[in-house]
DSSP file (Angstrom, degrees, kcal/mol; ACC not computed):
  #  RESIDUE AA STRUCTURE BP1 BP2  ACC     N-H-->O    O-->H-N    N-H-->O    O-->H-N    TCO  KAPPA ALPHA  PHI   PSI    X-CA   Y-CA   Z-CA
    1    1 A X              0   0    0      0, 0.0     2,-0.4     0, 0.0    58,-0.2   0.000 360.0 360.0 360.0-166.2    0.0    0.0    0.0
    2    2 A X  E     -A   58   0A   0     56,-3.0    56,-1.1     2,-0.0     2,-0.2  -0.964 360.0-133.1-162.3 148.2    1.5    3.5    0.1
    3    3 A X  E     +A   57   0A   0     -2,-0.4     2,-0.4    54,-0.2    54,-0.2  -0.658  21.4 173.3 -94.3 143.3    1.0    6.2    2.7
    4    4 A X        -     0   0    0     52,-1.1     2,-0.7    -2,-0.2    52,-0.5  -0.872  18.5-144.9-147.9 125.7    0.2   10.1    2.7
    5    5 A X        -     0   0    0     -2,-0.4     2,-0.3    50,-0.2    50,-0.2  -0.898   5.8-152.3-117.4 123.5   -0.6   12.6    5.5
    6    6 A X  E     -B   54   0A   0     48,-0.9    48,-7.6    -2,-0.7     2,-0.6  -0.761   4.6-162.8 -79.0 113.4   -2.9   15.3    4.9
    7    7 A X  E     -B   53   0A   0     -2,-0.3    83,-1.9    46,-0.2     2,-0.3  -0.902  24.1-171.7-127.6  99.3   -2.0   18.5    7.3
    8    8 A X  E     -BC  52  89A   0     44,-0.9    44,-3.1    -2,-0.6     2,-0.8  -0.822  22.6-140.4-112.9 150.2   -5.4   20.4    7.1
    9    9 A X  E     +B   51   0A   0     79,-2.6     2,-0.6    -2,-0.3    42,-0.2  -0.723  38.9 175.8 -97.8  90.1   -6.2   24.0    8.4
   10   10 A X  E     -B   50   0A   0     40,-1.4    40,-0.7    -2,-0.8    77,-0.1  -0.869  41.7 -96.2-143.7 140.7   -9.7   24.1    9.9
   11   11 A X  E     -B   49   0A   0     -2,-0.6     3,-0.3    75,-0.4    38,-0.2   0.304  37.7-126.6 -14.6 140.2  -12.3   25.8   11.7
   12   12 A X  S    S+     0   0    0     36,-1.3    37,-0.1     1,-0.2    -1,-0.1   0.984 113.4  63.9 -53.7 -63.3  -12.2   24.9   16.0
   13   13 A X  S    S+     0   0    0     35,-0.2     2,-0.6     1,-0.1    -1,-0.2   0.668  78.4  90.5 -50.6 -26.0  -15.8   24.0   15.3
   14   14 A X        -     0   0    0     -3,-0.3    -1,-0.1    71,-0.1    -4,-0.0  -0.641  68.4-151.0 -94.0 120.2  -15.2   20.8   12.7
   15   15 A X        -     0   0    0     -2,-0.6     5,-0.1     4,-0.1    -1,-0.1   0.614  24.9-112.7 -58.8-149.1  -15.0   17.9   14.9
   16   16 A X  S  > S+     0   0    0      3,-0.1     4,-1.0     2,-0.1     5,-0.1   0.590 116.8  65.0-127.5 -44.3  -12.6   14.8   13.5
   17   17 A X  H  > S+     0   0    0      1,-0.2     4,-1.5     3,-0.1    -3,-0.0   0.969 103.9  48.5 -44.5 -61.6  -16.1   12.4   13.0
   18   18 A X  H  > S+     0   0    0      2,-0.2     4,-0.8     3,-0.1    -1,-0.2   0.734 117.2  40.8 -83.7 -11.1  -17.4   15.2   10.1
   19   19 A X  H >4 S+     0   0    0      2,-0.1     3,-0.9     1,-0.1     2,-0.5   0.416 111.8  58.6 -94.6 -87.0  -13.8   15.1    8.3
   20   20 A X  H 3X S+     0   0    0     -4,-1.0     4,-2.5     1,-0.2     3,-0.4   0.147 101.8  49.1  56.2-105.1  -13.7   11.6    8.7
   21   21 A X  H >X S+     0   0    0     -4,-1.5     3,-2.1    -2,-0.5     2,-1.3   0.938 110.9  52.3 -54.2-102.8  -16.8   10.9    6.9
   22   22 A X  H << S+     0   0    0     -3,-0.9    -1,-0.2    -4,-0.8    -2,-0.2   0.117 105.6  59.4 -94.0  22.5  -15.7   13.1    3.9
   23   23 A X  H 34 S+     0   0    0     -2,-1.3    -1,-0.4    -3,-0.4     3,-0.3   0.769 112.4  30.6 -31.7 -78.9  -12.8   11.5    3.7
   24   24 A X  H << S+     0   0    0     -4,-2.5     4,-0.5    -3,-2.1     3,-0.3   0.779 116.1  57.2 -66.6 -31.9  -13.8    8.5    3.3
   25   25 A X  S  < S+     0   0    0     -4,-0.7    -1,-0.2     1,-0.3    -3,-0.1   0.696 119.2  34.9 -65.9 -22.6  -16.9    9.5    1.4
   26   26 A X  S    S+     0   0    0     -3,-0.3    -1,-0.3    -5,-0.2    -2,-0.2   0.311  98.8  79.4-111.1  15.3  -14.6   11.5   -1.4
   27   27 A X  S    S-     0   0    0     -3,-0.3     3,-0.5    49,-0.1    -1,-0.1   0.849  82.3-154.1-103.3 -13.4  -11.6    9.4   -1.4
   28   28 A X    >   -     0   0    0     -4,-0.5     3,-1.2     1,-0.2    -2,-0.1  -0.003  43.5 -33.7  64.4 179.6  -13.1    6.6   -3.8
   29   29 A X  T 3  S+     0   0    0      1,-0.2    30,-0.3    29,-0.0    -1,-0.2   0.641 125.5  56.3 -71.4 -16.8  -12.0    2.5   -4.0
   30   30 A X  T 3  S+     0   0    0     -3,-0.5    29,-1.6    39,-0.1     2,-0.5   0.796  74.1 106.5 -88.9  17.2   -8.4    2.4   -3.2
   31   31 A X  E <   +D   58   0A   0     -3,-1.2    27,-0.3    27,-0.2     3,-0.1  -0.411  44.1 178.0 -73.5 126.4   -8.5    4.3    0.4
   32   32 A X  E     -     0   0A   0     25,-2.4     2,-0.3    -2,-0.5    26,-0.2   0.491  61.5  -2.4 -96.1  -4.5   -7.8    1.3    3.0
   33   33 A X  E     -D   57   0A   0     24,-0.8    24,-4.0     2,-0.0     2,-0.4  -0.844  55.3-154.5 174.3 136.7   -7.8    3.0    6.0
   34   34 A X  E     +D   56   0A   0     -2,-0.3     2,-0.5    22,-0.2    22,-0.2  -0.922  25.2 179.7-132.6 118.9   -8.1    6.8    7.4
   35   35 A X  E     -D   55   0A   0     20,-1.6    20,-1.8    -2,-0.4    -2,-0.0  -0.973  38.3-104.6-134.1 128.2   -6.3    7.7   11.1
   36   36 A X  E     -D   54   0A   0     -2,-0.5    18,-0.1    18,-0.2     2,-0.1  -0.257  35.6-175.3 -30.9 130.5   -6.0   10.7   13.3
   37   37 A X        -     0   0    0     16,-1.2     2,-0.4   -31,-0.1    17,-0.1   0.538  52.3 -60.5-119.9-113.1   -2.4   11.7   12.7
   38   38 A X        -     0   0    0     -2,-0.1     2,-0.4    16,-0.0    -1,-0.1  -0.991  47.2-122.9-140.2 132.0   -2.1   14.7   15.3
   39   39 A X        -     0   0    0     -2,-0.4     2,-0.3    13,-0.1    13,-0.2  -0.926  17.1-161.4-141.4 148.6   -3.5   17.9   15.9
   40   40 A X        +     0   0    0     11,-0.8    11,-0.5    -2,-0.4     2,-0.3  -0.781  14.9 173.7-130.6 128.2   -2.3   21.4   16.2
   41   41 A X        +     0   0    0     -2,-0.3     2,-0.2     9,-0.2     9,-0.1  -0.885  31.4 125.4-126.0 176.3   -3.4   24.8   17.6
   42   42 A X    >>  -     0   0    0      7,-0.3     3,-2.4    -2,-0.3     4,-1.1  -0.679  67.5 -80.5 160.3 134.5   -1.0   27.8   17.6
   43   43 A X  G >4 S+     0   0    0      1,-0.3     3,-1.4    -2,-0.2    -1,-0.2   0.794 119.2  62.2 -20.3 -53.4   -0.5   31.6   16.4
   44   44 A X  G 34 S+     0   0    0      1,-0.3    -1,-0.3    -3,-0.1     3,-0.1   0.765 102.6  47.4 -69.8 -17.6    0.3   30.7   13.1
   45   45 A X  G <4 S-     0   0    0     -3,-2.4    -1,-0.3     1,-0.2     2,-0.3   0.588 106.4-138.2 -80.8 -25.6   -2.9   29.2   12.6
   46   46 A X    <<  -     0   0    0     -3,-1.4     2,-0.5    -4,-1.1     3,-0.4  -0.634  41.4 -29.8 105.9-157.0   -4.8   32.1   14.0
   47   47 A X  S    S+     0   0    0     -2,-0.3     3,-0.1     1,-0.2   -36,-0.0  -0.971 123.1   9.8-124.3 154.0   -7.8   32.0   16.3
   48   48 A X  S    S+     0   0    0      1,-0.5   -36,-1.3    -2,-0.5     2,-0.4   0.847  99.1 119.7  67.4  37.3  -10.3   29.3   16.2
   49   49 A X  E     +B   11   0A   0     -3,-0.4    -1,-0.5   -38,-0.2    -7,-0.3  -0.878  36.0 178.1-122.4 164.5   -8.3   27.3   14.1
   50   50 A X  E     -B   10   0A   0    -40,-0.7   -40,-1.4    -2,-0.4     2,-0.5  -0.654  22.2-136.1-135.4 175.3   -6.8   23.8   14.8
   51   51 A X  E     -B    9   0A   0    -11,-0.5   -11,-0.8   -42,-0.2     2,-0.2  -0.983  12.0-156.4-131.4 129.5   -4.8   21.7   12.4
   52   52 A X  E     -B    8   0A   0    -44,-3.1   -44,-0.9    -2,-0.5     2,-0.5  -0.745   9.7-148.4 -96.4 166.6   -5.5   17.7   11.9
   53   53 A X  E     -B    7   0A   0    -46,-0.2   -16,-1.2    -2,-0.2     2,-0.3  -0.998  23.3-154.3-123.1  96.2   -2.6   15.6   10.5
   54   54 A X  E     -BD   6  36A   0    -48,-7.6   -48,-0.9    -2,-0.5     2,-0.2  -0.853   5.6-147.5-104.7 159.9   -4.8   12.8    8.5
   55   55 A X  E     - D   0  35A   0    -20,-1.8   -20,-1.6    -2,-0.3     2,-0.6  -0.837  20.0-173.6-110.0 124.8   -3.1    9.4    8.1
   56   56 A X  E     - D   0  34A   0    -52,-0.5   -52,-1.1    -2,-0.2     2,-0.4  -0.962   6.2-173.8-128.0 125.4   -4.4    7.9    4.6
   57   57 A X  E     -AD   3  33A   0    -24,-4.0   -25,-2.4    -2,-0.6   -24,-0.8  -0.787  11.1-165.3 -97.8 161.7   -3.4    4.1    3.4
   58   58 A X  E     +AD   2  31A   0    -56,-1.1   -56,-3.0    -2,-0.4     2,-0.2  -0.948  10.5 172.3-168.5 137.7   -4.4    3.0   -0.1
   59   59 A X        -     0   0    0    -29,-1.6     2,-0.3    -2,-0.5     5,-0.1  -0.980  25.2-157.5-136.7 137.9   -4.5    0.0   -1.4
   60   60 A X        -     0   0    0      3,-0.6     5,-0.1    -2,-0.2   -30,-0.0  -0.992  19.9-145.7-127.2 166.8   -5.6   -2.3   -4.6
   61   61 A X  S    S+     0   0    0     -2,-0.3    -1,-0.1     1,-0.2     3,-0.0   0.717  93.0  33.0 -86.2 -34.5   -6.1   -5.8   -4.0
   62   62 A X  S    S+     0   0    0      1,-0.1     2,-0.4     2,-0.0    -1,-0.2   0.446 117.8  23.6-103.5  -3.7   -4.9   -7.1   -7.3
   63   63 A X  S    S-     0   0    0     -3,-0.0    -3,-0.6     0, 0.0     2,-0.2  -0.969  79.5 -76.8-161.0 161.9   -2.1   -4.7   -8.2
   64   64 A X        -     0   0    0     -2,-0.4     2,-0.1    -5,-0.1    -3,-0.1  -0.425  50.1-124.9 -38.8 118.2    0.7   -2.1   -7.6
   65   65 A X        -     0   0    0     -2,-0.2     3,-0.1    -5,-0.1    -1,-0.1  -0.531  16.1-140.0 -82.6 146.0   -0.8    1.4   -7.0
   66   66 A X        -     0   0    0      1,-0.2     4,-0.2    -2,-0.1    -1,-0.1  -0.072  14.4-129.3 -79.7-164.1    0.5    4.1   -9.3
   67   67 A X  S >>>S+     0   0    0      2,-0.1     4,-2.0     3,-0.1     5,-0.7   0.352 112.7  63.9-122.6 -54.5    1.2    7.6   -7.4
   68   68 A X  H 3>5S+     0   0    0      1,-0.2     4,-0.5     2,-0.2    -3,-0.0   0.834  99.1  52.8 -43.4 -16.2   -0.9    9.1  -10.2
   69   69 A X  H 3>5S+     0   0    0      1,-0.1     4,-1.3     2,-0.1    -1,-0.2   0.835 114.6  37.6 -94.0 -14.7   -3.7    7.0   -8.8
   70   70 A X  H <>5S+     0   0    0     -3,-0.6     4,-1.1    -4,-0.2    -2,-0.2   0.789 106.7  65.5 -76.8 -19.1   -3.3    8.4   -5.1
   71   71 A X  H >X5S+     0   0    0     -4,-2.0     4,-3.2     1,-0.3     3,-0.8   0.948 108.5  43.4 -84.3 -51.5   -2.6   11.8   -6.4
   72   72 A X  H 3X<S+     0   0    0     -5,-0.7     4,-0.9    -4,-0.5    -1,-0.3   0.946 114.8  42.6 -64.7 -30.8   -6.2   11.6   -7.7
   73   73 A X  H 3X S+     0   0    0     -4,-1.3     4,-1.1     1,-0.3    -1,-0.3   0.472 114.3  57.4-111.9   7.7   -8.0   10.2   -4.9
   74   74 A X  H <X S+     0   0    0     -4,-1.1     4,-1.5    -3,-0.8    -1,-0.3   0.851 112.3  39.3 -44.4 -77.0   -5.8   12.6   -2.9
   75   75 A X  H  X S+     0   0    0     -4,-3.2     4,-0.8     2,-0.2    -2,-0.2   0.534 110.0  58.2 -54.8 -16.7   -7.1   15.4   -4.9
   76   76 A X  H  X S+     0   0    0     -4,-0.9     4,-1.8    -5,-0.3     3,-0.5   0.932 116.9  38.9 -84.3 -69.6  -10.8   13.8   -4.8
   77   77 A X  H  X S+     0   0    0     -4,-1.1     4,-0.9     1,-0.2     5,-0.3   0.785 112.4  59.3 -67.2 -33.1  -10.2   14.1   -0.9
   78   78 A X  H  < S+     0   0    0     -4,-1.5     3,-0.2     2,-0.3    -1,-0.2   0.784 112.0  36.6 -39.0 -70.4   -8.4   17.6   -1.1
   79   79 A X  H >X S+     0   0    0     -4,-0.8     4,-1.5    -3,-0.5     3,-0.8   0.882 112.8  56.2 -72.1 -56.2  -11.3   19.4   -2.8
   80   80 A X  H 3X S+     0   0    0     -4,-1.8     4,-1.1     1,-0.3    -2,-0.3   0.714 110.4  46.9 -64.6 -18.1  -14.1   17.7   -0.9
   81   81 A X  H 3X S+     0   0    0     -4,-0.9     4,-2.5    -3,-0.2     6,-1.2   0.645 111.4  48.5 -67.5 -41.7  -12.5   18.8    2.2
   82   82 A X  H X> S+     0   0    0     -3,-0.8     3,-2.3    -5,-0.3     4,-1.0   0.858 121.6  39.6 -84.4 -90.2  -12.0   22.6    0.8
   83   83 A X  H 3< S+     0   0    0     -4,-1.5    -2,-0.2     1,-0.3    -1,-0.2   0.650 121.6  40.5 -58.0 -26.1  -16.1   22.4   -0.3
   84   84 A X  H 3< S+     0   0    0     -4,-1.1    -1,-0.3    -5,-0.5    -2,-0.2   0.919 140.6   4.6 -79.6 -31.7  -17.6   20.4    2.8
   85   85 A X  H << S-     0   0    0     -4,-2.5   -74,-0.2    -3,-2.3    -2,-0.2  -0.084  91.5-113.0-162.0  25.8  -15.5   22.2    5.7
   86   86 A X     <  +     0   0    0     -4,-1.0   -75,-0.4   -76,-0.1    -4,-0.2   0.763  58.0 170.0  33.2  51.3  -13.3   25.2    4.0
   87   87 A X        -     0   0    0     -6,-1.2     2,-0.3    -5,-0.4   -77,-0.2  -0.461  14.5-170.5 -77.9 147.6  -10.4   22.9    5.0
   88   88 A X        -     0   0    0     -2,-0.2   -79,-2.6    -3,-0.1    -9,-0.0  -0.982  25.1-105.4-155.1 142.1   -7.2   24.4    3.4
   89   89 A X  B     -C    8   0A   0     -2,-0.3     2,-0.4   -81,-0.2   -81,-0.2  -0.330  38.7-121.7 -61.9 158.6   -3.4   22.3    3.4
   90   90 A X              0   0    0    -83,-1.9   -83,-0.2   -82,-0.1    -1,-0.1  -0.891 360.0 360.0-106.0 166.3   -1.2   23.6    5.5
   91   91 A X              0   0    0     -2,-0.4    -2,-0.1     0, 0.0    -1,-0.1   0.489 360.0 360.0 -98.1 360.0    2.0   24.9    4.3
């Protein structure tokens, strides 16, 4: 499988359950597995921000993964993140 962590910039009010869920919901067939990585509050972030650290695995069952196919379903989660919960990478 192959790993990526996702270090996202988001409102105090969205809980860990509602990214979670659109996580999983945007990430399409190869995500195997989505874990709390660490989370971060701090000036640079501002007030009433936090930062999450998501943990992503991806897998296919029959085959090698490309990085061009996580990159999409990376970018599938990316976006859905940004539209559900104005979630933004940090840098």
């Amino acid at each position: 499988g192959m790993v990526r962590d996702l270090n996202f910039v988001l409102d105090e009010r969205v809980d860990w359950a509602a990214l979670e869920s659109t996580v999983r919901q945007s990430a399409g067939p190869l995500l195997e597995g989505v874990r709390f990585g660490s989370q971060y509050r701090g000036q640079q972030l501002g007030a009433g921000k936090k930062s999450y650290v998501v943990t992503l695995t991806f897998r296919a069952i029959d085959r090698t993964l490309t990085s061009e196919e996580v990159d999409t379903a990376q970018g599938s989660i990316i976006a859905a993140c940004a539209a559900a919960h104005q979630a933004t990478l940090r840098a």
